[in-house]
N, C-alpha and C positions, 0 to 999 in steps of 0.2 A: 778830192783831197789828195795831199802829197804823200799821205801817209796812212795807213789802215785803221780802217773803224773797226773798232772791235765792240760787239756788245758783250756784255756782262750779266746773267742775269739771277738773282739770285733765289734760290733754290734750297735755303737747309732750315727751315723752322716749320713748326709743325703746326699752326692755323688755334692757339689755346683756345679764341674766345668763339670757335666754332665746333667744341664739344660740345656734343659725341660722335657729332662727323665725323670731326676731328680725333684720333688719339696717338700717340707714339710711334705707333709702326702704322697710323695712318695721317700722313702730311695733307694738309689742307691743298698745296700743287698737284697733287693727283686727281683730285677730284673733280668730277663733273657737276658743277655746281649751276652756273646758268648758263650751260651750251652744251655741246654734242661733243667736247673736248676736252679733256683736263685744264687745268687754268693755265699747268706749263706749255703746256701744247700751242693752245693760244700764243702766249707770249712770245715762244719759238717762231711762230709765223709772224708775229709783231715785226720781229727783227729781224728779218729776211731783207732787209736792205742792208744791213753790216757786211764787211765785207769776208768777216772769223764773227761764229759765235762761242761763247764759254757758260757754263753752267757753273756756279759752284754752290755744293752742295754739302751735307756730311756724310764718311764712309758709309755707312746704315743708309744710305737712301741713293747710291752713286745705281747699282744695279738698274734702280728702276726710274732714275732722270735718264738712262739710256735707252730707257723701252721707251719712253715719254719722248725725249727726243734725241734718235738716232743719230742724227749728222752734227750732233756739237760736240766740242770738247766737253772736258768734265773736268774739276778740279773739286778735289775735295780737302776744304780745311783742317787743321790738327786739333781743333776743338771749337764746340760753336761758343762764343764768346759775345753773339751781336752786330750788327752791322759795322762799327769800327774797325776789331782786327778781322771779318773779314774784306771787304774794302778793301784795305791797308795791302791782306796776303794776298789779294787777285792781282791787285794791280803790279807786284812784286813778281809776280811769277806769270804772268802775260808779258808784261817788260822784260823779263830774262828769254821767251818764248818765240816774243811778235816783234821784238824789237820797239822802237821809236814808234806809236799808233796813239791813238785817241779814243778814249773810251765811253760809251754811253751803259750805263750803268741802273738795273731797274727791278725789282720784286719779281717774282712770277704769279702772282693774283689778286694782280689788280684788273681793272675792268675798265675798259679805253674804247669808245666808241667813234670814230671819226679817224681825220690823218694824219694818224702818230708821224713816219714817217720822216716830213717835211721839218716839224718840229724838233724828232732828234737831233738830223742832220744839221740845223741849222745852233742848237746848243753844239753837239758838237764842233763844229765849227768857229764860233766864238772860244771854247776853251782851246782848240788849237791855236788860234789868232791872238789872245790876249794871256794864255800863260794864267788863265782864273779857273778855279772850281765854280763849277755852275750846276743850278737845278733849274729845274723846269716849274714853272710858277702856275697854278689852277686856279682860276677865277673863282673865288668861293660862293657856294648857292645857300649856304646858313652859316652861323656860329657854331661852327662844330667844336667841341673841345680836346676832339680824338687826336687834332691836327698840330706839326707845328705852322705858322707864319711866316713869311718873309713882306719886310716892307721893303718897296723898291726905292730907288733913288734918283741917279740922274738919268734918264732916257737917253737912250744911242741908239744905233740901225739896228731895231729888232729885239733890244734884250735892252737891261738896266744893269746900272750896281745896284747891292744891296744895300742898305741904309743900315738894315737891323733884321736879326733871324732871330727868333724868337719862337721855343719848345711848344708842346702841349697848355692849352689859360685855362683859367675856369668860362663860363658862360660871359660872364658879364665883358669878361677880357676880349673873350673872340669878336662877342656883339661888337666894340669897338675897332678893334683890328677890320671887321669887312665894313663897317661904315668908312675907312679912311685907307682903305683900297687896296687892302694886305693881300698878298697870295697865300691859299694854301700851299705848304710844301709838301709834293706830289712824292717825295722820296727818290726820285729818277731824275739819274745826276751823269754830268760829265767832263771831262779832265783828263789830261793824259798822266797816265801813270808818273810823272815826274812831277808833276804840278803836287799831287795829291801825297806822295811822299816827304817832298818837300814840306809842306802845309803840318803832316803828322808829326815830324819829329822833335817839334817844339810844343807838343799834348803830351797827355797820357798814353797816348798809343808811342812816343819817341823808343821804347826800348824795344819793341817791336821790329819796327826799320831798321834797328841796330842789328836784333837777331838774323832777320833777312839776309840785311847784309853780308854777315857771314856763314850767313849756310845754315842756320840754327833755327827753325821756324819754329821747335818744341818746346827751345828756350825762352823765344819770346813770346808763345802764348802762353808759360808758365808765368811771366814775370808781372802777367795786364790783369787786369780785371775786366769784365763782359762791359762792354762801353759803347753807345748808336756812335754812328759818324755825326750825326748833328751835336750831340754833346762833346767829342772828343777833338773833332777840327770845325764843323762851319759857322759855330757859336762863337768860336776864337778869330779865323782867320779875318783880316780886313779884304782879301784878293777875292772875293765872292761874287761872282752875277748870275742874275732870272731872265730867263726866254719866256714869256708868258705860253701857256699851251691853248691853243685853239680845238681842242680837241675834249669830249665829255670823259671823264676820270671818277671814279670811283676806287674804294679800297676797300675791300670785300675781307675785313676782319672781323666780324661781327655777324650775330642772326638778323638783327633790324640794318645792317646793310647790305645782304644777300637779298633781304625782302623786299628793296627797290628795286629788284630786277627780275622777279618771280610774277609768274602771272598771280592775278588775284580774283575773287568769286563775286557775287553783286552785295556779299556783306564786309568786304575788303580784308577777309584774309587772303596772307599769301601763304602759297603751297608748295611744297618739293616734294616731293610722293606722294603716295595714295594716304588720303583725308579723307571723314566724314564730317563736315561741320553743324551741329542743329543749336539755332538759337544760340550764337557763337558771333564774333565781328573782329574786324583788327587784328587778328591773331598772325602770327607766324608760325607756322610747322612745318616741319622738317622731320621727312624716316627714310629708312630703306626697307618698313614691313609696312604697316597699318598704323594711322592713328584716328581714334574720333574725338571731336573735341566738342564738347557741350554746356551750354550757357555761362560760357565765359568769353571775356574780352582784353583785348590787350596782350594777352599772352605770349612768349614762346616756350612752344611745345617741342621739344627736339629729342626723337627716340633713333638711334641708331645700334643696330649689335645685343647687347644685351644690359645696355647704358641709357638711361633717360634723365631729359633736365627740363624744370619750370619756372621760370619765372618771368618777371612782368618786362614787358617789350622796354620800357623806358630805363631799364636797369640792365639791358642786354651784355654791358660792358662785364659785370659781375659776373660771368661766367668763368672769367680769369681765377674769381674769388672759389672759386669749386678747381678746377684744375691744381691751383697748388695746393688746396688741402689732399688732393688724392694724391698727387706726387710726391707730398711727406709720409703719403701711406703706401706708399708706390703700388700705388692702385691708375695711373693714367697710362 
């Protein structure tokens, strides 16, 4: 490339729906959830072909994305507000940094089997060449509801337009979307800081770019409200294209989606620490002491600290629903 890839990766939320792994001063990116390395750590090594990496993170967790990983920059936003303004503030201030570069842009835990790689570089490359915001499209294995969609459109060398991007459906909506060949949107995107500015300041995010502009970053994260980037520019923009990924993808928000990757016993629970299961099945558990879990099914059991949670694996999503009752108690 004629100009620097920069990866991006992002680093500042705190994992809600994997309480009590999870909690406030404990980030779901630190944690060793299914490997021998934080998830950031992982990702750090993902993108070991960029040519600059950046971390951003919030102040409260910069300390220790640098023990995590050493050799990146760090940037930390003026308030977490979401992946919109921060997006918007990386790209602002890598462009004031690195100059003219291309950026690939990605979560730090998610869980990517195969060769990333080949696939970033080649999104990026597309958003170099055609001046588009691009994601990276995941052949989906069910109707998940967790996900948004992208329908593709007209086929080119390697990548598509988008037709229609399309948030989070109910069931019956997804079921349709993967019968008629939707991607999930994988959330790992690319663009060069100019494209994606460009794209914002006719959103909700526009007074943002304004404050940017002039030096005022406090300003304009005063002025927004917490907004994804898929709601505030890729829902809007018509300049959009998908690199399809060849590569297995998971997004490890969730206990019943940590439990696809845990090993499991001959009665199909999956386990993260030391369990005892009797007369037990399907269950998910998850500690950092002791748990036994006895004639029940379905379950997630998830005891961390001095914080325990239950309920039924097909409801796993609900764990959000406990998180913000204890944040109104500021109890997380």
């Amino acid at each position: 490339m004629d100009r620097p890839l920069v990866a991006l990766v992002l680093a500042g939320g705190t994992g809600t729906r994997l309480y009590p792994a999870t909690r406030s001063d404990r980030p779901k990116q630190f944690l060793e959830l299914v490997g021998d390395q934080s998830l950031l750590a992982e990702t750090i090594d993902r993108v070991a072909f960029a040519d600059e990496t950046y971390v951003l993170t919030r102040e409260d967790f910069a300390d220790e994305v640098r023990q995590h990983a050493p050799e990146t920059a760090v940037l930390t936003e003026p308030e977490p507000k979401d992946t919109g303004p921060a997006l918007v503030y990386a790209a602002h201030r890598i462009r004031e940094q690195v100059g003219d570069c291309t950026l690939v842009c990605l979560p730090s835990d998610h869980r990517i089997e195969g060769e990333f790689a080949g696939v970033a570089q080649r999104a990026a490359t597309v958003a170099r060449d055609t001046a588009r915001l691009v994601t990276i499209g995941v052949e989906p294995t069910r109707p998940a509801t967790g996900y948004g969609y992208v329908e593709p459109g007209e086929q080119l060398d390697g990548w598509s337009t988008v037709a229609s991007f399309h948030e989070k459906p109910d069931r019956e909506t997804a079921s349709r979307y993967v019968e008629r060949g939707y991607y999930w949107n994988a959330g790992i995107f690319a663009w060069t800081p100019t494209a994606l500015l460009d794209a914002a300041r006719a959103t909700p995010l526009g007074p943002l770019v304004t404050a940017l502009d002039d030096g005022d970053p406090g300003r304009g994260f005063d002025t927004i409200d917490p907004i994804s980037i898929d709601y505030a520019v890729l829902e809007r923009t018509e300049n959009l294209a998908v690199v399809p990924a060849t590569f297995a993808w998971d997004d490890l928000g969730s206990w019943d989606a940590v439990a696809r990757h845990l090993p499991r016993d001959e009665a199909e629970n999956a386990v993260l620490g030391d369990a005892l299961t009797i007369d037990a099945s399907e269950n998910v558990i998850g500690t950092d002491g002791h748990v036994s879990v006895v004639g029940v099914d379905g379950l997630v059991v998830a005891s961390f600290g001095d914080r325990t949670i239950v309920l039924p694996t097909e409801d796993a999503q609900r764990v959000r629903e406990v998180v913000t009752a204890l944040r109104e108690d500021e109890r997380f």
